[in-house]
N, C-alpha and C positions, 0 to 999 in steps of 0.2 A: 039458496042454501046459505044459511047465517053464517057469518065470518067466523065462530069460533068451531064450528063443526068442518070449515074447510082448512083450517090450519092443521084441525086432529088430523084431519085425512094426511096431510102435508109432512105432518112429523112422522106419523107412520110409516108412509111410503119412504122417508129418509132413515127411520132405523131397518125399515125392510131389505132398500137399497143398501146401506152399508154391510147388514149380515150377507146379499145376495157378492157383495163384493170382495168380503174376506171369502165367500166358496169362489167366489173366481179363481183367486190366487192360488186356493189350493189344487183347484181342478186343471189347471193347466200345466204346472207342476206334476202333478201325479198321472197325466198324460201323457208327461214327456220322461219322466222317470219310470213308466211303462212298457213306451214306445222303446228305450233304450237299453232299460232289462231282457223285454221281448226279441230284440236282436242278437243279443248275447249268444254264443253257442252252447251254454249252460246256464240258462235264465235260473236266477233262483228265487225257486217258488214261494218262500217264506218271505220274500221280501216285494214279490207280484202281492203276497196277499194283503200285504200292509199298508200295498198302495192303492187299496179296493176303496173307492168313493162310499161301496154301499157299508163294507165290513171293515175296514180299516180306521184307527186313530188318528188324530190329528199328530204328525209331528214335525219335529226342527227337519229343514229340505240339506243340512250342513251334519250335523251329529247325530239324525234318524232318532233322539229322544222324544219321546209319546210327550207332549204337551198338557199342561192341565189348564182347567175351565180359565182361569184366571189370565192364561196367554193369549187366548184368545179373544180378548173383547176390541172389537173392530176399532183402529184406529187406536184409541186409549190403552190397549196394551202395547203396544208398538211406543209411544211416547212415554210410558212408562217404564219401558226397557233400553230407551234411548236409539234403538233401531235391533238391539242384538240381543241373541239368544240368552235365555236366564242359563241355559247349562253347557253350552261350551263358550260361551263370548262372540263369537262368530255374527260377521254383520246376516241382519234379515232381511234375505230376497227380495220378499216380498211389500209392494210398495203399498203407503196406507190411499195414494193417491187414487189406485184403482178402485180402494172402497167408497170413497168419497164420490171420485167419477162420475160413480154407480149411481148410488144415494143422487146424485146432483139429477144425475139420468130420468130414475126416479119421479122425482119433484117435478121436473120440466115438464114434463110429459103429459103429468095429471093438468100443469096448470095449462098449458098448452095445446092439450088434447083439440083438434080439429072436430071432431064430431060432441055433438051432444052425449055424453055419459048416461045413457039409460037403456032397457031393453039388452036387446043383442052387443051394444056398442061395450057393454059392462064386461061380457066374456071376452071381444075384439083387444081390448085395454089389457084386461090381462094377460092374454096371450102376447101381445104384444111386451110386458114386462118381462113375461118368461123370454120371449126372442132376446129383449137385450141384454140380457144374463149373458146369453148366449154370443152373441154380435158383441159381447166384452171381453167376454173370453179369445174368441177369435181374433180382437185387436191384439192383445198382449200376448197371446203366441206366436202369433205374426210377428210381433216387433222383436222377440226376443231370439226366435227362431227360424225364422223368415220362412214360414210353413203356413200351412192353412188346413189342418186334418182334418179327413172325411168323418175320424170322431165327431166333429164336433158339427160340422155343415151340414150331415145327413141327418140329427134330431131335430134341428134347426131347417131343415126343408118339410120336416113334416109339421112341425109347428105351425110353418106360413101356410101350408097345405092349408090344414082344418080353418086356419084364420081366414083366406083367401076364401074359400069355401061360404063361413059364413056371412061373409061380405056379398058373395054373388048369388047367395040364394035369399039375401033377404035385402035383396036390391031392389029400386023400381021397376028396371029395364036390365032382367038376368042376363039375356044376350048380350045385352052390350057391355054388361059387366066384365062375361067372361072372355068377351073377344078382346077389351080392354089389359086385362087381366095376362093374358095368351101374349098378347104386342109385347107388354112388359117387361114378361120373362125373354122375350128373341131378342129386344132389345138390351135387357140387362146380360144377357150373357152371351148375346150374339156378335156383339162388338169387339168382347174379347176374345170368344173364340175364332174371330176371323183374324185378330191379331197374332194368336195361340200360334194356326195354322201355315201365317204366312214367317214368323220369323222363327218356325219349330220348335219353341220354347224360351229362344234368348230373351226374348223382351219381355214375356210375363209368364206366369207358371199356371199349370192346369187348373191348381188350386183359385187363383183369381175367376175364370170362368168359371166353375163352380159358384162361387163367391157369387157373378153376376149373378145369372141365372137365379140363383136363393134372394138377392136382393131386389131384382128384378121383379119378383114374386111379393114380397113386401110392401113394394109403394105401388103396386098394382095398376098404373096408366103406362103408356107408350111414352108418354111428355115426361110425367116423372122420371120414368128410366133414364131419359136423355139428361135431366138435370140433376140429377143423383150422380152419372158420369161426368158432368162438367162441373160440379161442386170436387169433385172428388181429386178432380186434372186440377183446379185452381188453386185446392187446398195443397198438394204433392208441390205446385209448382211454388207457391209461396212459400214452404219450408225449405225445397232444395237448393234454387236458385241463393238466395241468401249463403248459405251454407257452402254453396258450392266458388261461390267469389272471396268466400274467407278462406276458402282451401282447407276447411276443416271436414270437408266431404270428397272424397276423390271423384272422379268421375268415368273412372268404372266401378266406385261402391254399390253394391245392395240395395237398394230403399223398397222396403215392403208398403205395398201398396193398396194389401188390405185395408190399414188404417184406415187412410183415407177413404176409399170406397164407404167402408160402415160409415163413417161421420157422416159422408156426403149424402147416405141414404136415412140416417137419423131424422139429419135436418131435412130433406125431403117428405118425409113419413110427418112432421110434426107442423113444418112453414110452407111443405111445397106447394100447396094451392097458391096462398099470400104471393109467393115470390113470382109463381107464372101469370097471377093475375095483373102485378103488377109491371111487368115483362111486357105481355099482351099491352099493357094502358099505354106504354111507349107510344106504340106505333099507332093508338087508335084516337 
């Protein structure tokens, strides 16, 4: 592929990724301004309908004003507004960092892609983009809310479904695909649900199991599962510990551990071969 037909691809996928990033921000937003209408004991339905992803308008998540095209352009509207709404002044939630993220996510991905790009591997890749739409979404309501909803983990389990699927039927060795496949998942989500079990919810929430289980499903080996969770304990322990010695983290605070999880399974899904081959070379 000629250098300047992989760059088109490259920018593409970066303005695709940045649109796919300003809908994060809204979709998790309108999740949670859903989820909190819906609890109300008078939800009001004019303002459910506003927040419909499919029928609903874009607007300010502060003064509920309809937004026009021009507030919208990912990142560059945000900088052109200085962070705050054009009609009440009120700072904007929402960070441009996730769109960027995204877009970065993106990029990485195509240029990093593990498998040859052709055939089957064309739909896998995109499914795979659809998932980390998804797997972004799920960091940033996690961090924000310390949640992990079944909104979002259950379209996102059938995503990996169908991906998983076409991974193991157009395998060399479908068996060992799907037994590989099967480990994965007990492994991704059988670790925490044994944790889940034994401290009945104080140490992690259902939603993490879940979380395994669906990520578990994603990088599809039993080894990866195991390095997806140990990228994921390394990544937690390198942000807390710091934090926690400066005393700017109590220690019985919060810390959502989704994040980490997704990353650890990103990086998994895109190096983990790399990193367990060279693992294995250690010892050999």
């Amino acid at each position: 592929m000629c250098v300047k037909i992989l760059l088109m691809i490259i920018v593409a996928l970066l303005v695709l990724g940045l649109v796919m990033g300003s809908f994060v921000n809204a979709l998790v937003w309108r999740l949670h301004e859903q989820e909190t209408e819906q609890a109300k004991k008078k939800p009001n339905k004019a303002y459910l309908k506003r927040l419909s992803m499919s029928r609903g308008r874009s607007m300010c998540s502060n003064c509920h004003h309809e937004l026009a095209a021009k507030d919208l352009i990912p990142v560059v509207s945000w900088l052109w507004l200085r962070g705050k709404c054009r009609y009440c002044g009120k700072p904007i939630p929402d960070s441009p960092l996730i769109e960027l993220s995204t877009a970065l996510l993106f990029a990485i991905s195509y240029i990093y892609w593990p498998e040859l790009l052709q055939g089957w591997q064309i739909a896998v890749f995109c499914l795979w983009l659809a998932i980390l739409v998804g797997l972004v979404a799920l960091s940033v309501y996690d961090l924000r809310w310390y949640l992990l909803p079944n909104r979002l983990i259950y379209p996102l389990s059938g995503l990996a479904i169908v991906q998983a699927a076409i991974l193991i039927l157009t395998a060399d060795d479908r068996r060992a695909a799907l037994i590989h496949t099967a480990l994965a998942v007990i492994v991704g989500g059988g670790i925490f649900y044994v944790i889940y079990q034994i401290s009945k919810g104080k140490w992690i929430g259902g939603g993490d199991v879940r979380l395994g289980w669906l990520l578990g499903l994603i990088v599809a080996t039993p080894a990866k599962g195991l390095l997806f969770i140990f990228l994921a304990a390394v990544g937690g322990t390198i942000i807390s510990v710091p934090l926690l010695a400066s005393g700017r983290l109590k220690r019985n605070a919060i810390i959502p551990f989704g994040p980490f999880l997704i990353l650890g399974a990103i990086i998994t899904v895109l190096f983990g071969t790399q990193i367990l081959n060279w693992y294995q070379g250690l010892f050999l």
